[in-house]
N, C-alpha and C positions, 0 to 999 in steps of 0.2 A: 480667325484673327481679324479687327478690324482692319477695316480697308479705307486709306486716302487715295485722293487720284493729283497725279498731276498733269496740264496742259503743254501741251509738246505743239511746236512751232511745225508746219507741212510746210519742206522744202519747195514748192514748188508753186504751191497756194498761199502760201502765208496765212492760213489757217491753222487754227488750233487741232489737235487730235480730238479732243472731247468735241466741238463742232462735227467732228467729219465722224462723231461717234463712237471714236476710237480712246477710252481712257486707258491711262496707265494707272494700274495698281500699285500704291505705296503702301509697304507696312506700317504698323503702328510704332513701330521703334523707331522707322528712319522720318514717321513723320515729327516724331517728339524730338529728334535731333533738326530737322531743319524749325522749326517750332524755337526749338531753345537755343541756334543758331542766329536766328531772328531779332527774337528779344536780348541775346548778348550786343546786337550790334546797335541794337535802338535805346536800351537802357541803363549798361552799365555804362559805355563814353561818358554819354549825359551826366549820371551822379559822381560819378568819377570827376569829371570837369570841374563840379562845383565845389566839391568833397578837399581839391586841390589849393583850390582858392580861398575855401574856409580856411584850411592851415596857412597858408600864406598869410593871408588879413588876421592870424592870430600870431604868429611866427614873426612877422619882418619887424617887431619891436625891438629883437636881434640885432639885425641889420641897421637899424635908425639909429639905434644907442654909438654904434663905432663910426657913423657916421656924422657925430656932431649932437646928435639927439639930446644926449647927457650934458653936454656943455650949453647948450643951449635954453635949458630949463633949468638950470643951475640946479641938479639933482646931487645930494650930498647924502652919504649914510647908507639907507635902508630907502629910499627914493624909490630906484628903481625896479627892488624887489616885493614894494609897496602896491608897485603900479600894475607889476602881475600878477598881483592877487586879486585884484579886485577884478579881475575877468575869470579870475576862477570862484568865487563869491557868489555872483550872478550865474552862473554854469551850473555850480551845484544847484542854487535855491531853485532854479527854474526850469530844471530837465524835466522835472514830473510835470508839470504845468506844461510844456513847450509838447510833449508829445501827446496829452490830452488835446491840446487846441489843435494838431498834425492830423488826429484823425476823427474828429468832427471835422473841420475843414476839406479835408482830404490831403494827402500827402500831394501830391501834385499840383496843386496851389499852392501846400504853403512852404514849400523846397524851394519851390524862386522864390517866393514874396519874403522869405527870411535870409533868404541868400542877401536879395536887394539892400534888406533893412542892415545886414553886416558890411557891404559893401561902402554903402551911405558913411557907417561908424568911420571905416577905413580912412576914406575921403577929410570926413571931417579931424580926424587925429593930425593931418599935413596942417591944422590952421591953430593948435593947441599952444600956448604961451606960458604954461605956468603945470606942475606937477599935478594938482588939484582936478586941471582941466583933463590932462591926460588920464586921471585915474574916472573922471565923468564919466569920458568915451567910451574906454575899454569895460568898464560897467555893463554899460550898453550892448559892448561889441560880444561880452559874454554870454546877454541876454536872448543876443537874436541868434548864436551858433548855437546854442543850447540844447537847440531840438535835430541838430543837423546829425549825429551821430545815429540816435534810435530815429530818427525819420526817414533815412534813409533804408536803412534797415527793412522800418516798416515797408516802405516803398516796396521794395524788391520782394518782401513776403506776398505779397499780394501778386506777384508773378511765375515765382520758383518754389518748385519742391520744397524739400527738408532738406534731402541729400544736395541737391541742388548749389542752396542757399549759400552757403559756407564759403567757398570757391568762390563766389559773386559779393561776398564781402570783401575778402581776401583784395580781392581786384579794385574796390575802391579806395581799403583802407592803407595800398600800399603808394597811394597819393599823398599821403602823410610823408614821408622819408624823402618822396621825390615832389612835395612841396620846400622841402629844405634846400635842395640840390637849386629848383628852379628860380625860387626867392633868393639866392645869394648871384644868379646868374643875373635876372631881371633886374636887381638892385645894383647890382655893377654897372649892367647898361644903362638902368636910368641918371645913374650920378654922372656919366658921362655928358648930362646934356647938362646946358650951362646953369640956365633954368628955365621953369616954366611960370611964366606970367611974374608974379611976384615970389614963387614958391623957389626954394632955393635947396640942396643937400639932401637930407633926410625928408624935409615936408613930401620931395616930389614922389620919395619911395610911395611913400601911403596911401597920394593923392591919385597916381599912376595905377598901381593896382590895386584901390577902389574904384575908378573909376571901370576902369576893366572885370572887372567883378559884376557890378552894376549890368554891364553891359551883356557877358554870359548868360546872367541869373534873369533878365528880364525876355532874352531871348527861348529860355527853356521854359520860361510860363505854355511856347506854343507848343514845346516837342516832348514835354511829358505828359502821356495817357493817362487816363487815370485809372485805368485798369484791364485787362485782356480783354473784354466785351466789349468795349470801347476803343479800342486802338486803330487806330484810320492804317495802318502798314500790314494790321493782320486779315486775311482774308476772312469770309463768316466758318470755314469747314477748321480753320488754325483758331481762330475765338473761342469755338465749340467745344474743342481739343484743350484747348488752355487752361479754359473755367471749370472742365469737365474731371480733367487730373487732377486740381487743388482741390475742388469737392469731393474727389474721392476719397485723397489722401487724410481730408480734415473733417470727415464723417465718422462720428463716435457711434450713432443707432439711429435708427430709425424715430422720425417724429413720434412722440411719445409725450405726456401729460408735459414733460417739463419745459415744452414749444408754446407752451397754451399760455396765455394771462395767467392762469389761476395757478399755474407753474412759477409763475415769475419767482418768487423770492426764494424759494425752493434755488432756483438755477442760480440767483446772485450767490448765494452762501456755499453752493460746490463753487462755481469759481473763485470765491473767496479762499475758500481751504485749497486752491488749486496752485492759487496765487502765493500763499503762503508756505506751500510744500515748494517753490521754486526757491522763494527768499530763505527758509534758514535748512538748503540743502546742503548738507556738508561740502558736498564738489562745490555749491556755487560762492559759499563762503569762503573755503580756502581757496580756490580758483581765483577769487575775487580777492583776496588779499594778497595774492601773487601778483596780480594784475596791478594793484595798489603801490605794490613796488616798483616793480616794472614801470610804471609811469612817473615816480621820482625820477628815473633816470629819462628818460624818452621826453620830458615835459622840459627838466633843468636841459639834457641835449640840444633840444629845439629852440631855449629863450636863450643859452648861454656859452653854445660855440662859437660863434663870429667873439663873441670877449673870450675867450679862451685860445682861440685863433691869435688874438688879437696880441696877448700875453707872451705868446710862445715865437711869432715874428712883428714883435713890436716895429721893427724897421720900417718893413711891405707899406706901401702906399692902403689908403681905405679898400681901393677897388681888387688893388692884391689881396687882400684879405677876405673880401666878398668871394671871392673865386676858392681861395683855400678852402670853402668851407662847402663847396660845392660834392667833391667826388667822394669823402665821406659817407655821405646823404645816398649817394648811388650805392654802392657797397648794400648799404641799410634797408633799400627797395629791394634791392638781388637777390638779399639774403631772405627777405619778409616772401617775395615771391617761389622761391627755392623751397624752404620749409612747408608753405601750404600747398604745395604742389605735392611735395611726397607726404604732405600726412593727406590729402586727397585721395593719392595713391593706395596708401599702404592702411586707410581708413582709423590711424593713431593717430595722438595729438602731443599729450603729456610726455610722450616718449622726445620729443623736440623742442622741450622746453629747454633741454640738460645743453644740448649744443652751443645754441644761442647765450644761454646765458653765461657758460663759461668763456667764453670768445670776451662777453663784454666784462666779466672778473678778470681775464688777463690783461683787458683793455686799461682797467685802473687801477692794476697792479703797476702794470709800467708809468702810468701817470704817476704814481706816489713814488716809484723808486728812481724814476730819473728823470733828470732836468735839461736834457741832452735836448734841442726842439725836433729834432728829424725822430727821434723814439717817440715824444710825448704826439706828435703829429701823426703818428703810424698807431699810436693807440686810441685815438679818437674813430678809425675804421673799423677797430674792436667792438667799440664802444656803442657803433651804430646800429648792431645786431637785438639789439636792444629792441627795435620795432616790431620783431618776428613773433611775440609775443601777445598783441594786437588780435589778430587773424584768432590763433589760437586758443588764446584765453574765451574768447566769444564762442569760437565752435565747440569747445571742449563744455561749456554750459551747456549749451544749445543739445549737444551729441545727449547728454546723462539725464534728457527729460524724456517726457510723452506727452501732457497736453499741451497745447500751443499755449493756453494760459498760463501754464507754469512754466514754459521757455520763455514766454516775452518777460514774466519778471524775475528768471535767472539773469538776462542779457541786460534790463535793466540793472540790476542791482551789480552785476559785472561792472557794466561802465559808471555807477556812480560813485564804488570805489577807487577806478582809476581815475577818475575829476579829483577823488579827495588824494589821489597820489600826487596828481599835477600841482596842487594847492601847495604839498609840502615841497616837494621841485621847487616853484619858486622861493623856495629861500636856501636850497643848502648849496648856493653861492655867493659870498657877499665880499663888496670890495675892499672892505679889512685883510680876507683873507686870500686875496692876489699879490704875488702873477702867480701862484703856487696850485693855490686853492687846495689844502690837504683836506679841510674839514668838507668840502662838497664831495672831492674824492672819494676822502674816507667812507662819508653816509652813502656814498653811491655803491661803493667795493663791499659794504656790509647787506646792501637790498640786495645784491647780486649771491650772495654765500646763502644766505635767509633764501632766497627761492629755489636752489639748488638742492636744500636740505627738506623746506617743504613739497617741493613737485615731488621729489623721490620719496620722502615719506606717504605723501597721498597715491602716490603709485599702489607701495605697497600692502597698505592700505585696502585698496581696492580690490587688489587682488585677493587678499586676504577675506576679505567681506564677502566677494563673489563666491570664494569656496564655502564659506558659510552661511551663503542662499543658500547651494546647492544643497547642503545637508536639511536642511527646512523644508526645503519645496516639496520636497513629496508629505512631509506631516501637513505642509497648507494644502494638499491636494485632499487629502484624505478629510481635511476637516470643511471641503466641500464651498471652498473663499470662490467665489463667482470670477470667472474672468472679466467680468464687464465691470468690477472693481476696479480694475488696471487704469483707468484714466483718474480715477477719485485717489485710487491710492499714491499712486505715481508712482516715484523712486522706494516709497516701503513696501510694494507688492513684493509677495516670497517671488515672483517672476522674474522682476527686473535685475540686470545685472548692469555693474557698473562698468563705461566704453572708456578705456584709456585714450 
């Protein structure tokens, strides 16, 4: 078994052991646990921090609206649900481009430097005078988060396993839910101040936590690495170890013609059919269209609880209302954290779709059927389950591939469908149909029945499919199919079997 050593402190000398020649042998398992011990404490904080902040600087348009926002732009109609589109316009058009430029750049440049540029947008919204202008910004502000989702991602590949990976998403993405919690808390305390300079009510939301964004994003330019051979915290024998696992796990065969120049084009067109065995894989399409619902709800929750809040104790002062909207949002991380931990555990994913999502059907059950505000208030906790599905959805892609080329454009093509969920989100609320809102409701209580029906149908599905490898695989044995096919074929090798 490999051997690591560790440096042990001499009571007496304050010398090290390895000095006085005395090393201590670590195994290879305990050293890959302090190893990945290491990097949990050095990189997921850090994307986590900023991962937070994105949803806030995307989120507190929430908040601004019940704080004057709306009266202040004299928004009338479709106004407001005008102005959330147009950060999901720019989101969609520019995720492909945004993670092209992430990784010529490097992840690690350009994670702050895009941080900053949303930050900036933030700031600049607290000075916006007219609809037009607000719909400029958020333009803008979609353009620079746009890579924040798969760049992050990217990031952490470049550190963690496969198995790894998933659980280190989880841990970012559940920044999401408890950006909600924390932006209703942050936006209470900042209206508390009279004002700031000329900036007054809502302006200070945007202005405060862009400014505070800014200031994160600029400081993790110095604390993200750019990668394990580079990390000033990892020592050279943990470097070694780091770069040395991920090249093992992401070695297909040995250098071979298709390494060479004259190989080139040869290698672009496998990863083209690599790539394309990712995009119309049945899991990553229906996965992805689950995900698409799923984010109708989780997108409309995030731009349109403080007004529904708002609706149901129209009385509560603004800052009461900011706070209501707070312990929902917590509910929503607990829950997001809870589910990835036991499908970690129990190495299932689809199996925990069924939970989640019924929790948020009985959430808008009670919202349609009663008007009572302590019920429809207790249904929004429901409703916040809805996040759980995030984590999920991604790992459940990511689980049903083999080459990394065709995970990264599973995972893309997962989150491009949830942008275009968030798209329809901003509108299945609109202020015709308050304080009630049946039709958001309703289109929210039917994404919810539709994914219940497809996660279980793909379930069985799969399993169904699996027992029908089995009966193949041995006629592809016999018909002598290479196993080093298994990367080209992907998901259609008579081998592979489908991971719930």
């Amino acid at each position: 078994m490999t051997m690591a050593y560790e440096k042990k402190k001499s009571k007496r000398s304050g010398q090290t052991d390895m000095e006085l020649g005395e090393a201590i042998p670590i195994s290879q398992d305990e050293a890959i646990t302090r190893l990945r011990t290491k990097m949990d404490m050095h990189l997921v904080p850090v994307v986590a921090l900023l991962y937070l902040f994105c949803f806030i600087d995307r989120a507190n348009l929430g908040n601004a609206r019940i704080s004057g926002m709306d009266k202040d732009l004299k928004m009338t109609g479709f106004d407001y649900n005008i102005i959330l589109s147009t950060f999901y316009i720019s989101y969609i058009l520019l995720e492909v481009p945004a993670v092209i430029i992430c990784k010529w750049a490097g992840p690690s440049r350009f994670i702050p430097l895009t941080s900053i540029g949303f930050g900036i947008c933030s700031v600049c919204t607290a000075f916006v005078n007219t609809v037009p202008q607000a719909c400029a910004v958020r333009f803008l502000l979609g353009a620079f988060e746009a890579g924040m989702m798969p760049g992050i991602a990217y990031y952490l590949s470049l550190w963690y396993t496969r198995a790894e990976l998933t659980f280190r998403l989880a841990l970012y993405i559940v920044t999401a839910p408890l950006a909600g919690a924390f932006g209703g808390l942050l936006a209470s305390g900042i209206l508390k101040i009279p004002r700031i300079g000329s900036l007054t009510s809502w302006r200070m939301i945007f202005f405060v936590e862009g400014i505070v964004t800014v200031g994160i994003a600029f400081a993790t330019i110095f604390l993200m690495a750019k990668g394990p051979a580079l990390a000033t915290w990892l020592n050279p024998e943990e470097k070694a170890l780091a770069v040395s696992r991920l090249q093992a796990e992401r070695a297909i065969s040995p250098r071979g013609p298709l390494d060479s120049d004259v190989g080139g084009k040869l290698k672009m067109a496998r990863n083209a059919r690599r790539f394309l065995r990712g995009v119309y894989s049945p899991v990553t399409l229906s996965i992805g269209f689950i995900f698409l619902l799923d984010a109708v709800t989780v997108q409309a929750f995030a731009f349109f609880l403080p007004t529904i809040v708002r609706t149901i104790y129209p009385t509560s002062t603004t800052v009461q209302q900011q706070l209501y909207t707070v312990p929902p949002y917590l509910v929503g991380a607990f829950m997001m954290v809870s589910m990835s931990s036991l499908s970690w555990w129990t190495d299932r994913r689809q199996i925990f779709f069924k939970p989640s999502t019924t929790m948020v059907l009985i959430g808008y059950i009670m919202f349609l059927a009663s008007n009572d505000p302590r019920v429809r208030y207790g249904a929004t906790f429901l409703v916040a389950s809805c996040f759980t599905l995030g984590p999920l959805t991604n790992a459940q892609v990511a689980a049903n591939t083999i080459s990394d080329t065709t995970r990264s454009a599973a995972i893309s093509i997962n989150c491009m469908f949830a942008h275009c969920g968030g798209l329809i989100g901003s509108w299945t609320f609109v202020d015709w149909d308050a304080p009630h809102y049946r039709i958001g409701n309703s289109v929210n209580l039917s994404t919810s029945i539709i994914i219940l029906v497809l996660s279980t149908s793909m379930l069985l599905w799969m399993k169904a499919d699996n027992r029908k490898r089995d009966r193949k695989e041995e006629q592809a044995n016999e018909d002598g199919l290479a196993q080093g096919k298994v990367e080209d074929l992907d998901w259609r090798h008579p081998s592979f079997r489908w991971k719930p």
